[in-house]
Each structure stands twice: as structure tokens, then as C-alpha cells.
N, C-alpha and C positions, 0 to 999 in steps of 0.2 A: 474239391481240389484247391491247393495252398494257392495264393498267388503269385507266391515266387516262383510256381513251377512253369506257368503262362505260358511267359517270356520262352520257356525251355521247349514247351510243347509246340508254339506257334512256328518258332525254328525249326526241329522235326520234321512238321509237317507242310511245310516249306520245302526241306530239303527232298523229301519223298514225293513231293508232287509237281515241282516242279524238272525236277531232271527228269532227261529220257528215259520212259520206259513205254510202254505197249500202248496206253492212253495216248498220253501228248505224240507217241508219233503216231496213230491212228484221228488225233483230229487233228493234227497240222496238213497231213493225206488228203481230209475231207476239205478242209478249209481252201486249200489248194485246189481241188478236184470238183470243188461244189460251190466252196464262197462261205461265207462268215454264218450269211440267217439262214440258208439249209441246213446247214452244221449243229442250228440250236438244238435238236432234238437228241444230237449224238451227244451236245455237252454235258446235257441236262439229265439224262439218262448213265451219264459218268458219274455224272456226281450223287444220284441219287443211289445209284448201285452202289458204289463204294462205300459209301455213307452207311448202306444198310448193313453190308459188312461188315465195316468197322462195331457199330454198335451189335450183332449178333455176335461176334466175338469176343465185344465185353460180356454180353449177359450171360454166355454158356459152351458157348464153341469153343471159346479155347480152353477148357477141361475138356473138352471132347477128344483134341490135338494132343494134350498131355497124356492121356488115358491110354491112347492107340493111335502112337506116333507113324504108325503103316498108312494111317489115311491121310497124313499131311505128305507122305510120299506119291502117295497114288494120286491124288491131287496136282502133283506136280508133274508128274509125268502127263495127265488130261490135259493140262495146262499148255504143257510143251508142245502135245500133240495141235490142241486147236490154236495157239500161235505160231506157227510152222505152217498152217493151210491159209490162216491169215496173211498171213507174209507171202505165201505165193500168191494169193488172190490181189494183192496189193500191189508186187511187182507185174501179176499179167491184166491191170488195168487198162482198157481203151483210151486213146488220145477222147476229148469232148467232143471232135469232129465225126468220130466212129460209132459214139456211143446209141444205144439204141434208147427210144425217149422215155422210157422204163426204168432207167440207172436212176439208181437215188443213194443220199448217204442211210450209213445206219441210225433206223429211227429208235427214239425216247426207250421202247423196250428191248430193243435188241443190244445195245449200249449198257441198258440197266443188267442182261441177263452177261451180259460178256462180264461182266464184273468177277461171276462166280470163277471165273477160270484164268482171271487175269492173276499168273504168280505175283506181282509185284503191289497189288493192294494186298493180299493174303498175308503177303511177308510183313510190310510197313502195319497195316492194321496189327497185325499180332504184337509187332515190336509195341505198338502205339500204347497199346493195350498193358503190354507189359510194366513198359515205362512209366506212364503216368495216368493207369488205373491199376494200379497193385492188387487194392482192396474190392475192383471192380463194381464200387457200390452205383448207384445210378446216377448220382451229379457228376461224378469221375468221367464216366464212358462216356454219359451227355456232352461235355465239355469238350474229349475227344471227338466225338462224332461231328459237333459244331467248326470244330479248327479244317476238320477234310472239308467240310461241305462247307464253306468259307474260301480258302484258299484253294481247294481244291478246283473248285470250280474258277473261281480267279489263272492258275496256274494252265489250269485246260482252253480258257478263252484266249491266252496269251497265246499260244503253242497253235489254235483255232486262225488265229489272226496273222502270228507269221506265216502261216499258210496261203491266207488270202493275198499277203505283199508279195510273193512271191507267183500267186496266180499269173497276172500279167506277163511275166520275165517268162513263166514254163508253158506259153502256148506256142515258144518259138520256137520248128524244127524238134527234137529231138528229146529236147529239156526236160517233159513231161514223161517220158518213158525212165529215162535216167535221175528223174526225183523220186519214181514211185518203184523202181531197183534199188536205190539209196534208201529208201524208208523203208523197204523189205526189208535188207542185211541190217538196217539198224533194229528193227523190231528183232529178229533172230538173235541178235548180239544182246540185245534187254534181258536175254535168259540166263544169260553169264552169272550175274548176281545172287540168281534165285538156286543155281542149282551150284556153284562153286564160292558159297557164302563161310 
């Protein structure tokens, strides 16, 4: 990869991971609901999924998606379906004083498997791919994959973290139920993009 291109990819991936989409408001959720170092295994497993994505995209997935464009549909639709149950489960969270002592965030693999079905690495990855692995060769996609799993995980511990400043504020009355309503409709509303792009 040129080095003029960097600069243009570092932005990208920047743009794509830090704005709202299913990630960052599922670990601002946890970070709020759990706290910062429960949360590690959700970030880490963000990053680790996407990352894998990104990179199986360069090396051959995406001839797969150009091939038999039916399966980046049907993908979307799974996608919608299992972010739609997310987002209920999210909105019908327990206050911490109900929860049973069993509640935990999503751990390292479950984080890593959500990846498959999260529309908006699918999308960004493919763009990514597009963009600034044309040729697909393997320093290309590496470089890509390094920029997610860099900022990626930078953009997810931020998103982690206002979570946690806001912990304090949402133990008061009500706050808690109407943050994790709030972060429903906003996960719900992250599918905008993916399906009216």
C-alpha cells in the first residue's frame, strides 16, 4: 500500500468505527450496565471479530459477494433479524438491583461471533477492501486489517467508557431503563445505512 494512501485509510476507518452503529452502542450498554473491566472481553472480542472479517474479505469473500449478490442480501436480512432481538433484549434489561447474580456482559467469543451478523462491519469491511485493497494482495488487506484492529478497538473503548461516566448518573430512579430504551432504538435505527445505502 502507497503511503499517500495512510492518511486516507486511517480516516475511513476512523469514520466507520467510531460513529454509531451496533458495536459502540452495545458496548457503551455494557460499560454502563457492567463498568469498564467487565466490558474487556466484549471489546476484545470486537475487535478481534471484525478484524477477522475484514481480512477474510480481502483474501476471498468478497469474490464470493460479487459472484452471488443473493448472499449479501440474505445476510442482511439475518443480520436485521438478530439485531432486532438484540435491541429487545437490550431495551428489556434489569435495573443492577433486580439482576440475578448470573448477568454478565458478552464474553470474548460471543462478541467475536456477533461480528458475523453485525451489517455495518460487513459493509465498512467490504468498502475498506474496496477502497484501499483493489489488488487484494496481502500487504494491502494486512494494512487494512491493522487500521480496524487499531482504531477499532481505540473507537470501541471510548464508546466502553462513556458508558461507564454515565454509569453513576443512570442508577438514579428510572435513567437505567430509559438509557437501555435509548440504546435499543438507536441500535434499530444503525440499520438505516445498511439497508437504505
Amino acid at each position: 500500500m502507497e503511503s499517500a494512501i495512510l492518511p486516507a485509510l486511517l480516516g475511513f476507518v476512523f469514520a466507520a468505527t467510531i460513529t454509531p452503529g451496533p458495536n459502540n452502542i452495545m458496548v457503551m450498554a455494557s460499560g454502563a450496565n457492567f463498568g469498564f473491566r467487565r466490558s474487556i472481553p466484549h471489546l476484545l472480542g470486537v475487535s478481534t471479530g471484525a478484524v477477522a472479517i475484514v481480512l477474510l474479505v480481502g483474501i476471498g469473500l468478497m469474490a464470493v459477494f460479487e459472484a452471488a449478490p443473493f448472499l449479501e442480501t440474505a445476510l442482511r436480512i439475518v443480520s436485521a433479524a438478530y439485531l432486532l432481538w438484540l435491541a429487545w433484549k437490550i431495551a428489556n434489561a434489569v435495573p443492577p438491583e433486580a439482576r440475578a447474580t448470573d448477568t454478565k456482559p458478552l464474553t470474548f467469543l460471543q462478541a467475536a461471533a456477533f461480528q458475523w451478523v453485525n451489517p455495518k462491519v460487513w459493509a465498512t469491511g467490504l468498502s475498506a477492501i474496496a477502497l484501499f485493497a483493489p489488488d487484494r494482495s496481502l500487504p494491502s488487506v494486512l494494512a487494512v486489517g491493522v487500521a480496524f484492529a487499531v482504531i477499532g478497538l481505540a473507537a470501541n473503548a471510548t464508546w466502553t467508557w462513556m458508558g461507564t461516566v454515565l454509569r453513576l448518573w443512570l442508577t438514579v430512579g428510572r435513567r437505567l431503563r430509559i438509557f437501555n430504551i435509548t440504546m435499543a432504538i438507536l441500535l434499530v435505527a444503525s440499520l438505516y445505512p445498511v439497508f437504505f445505502r
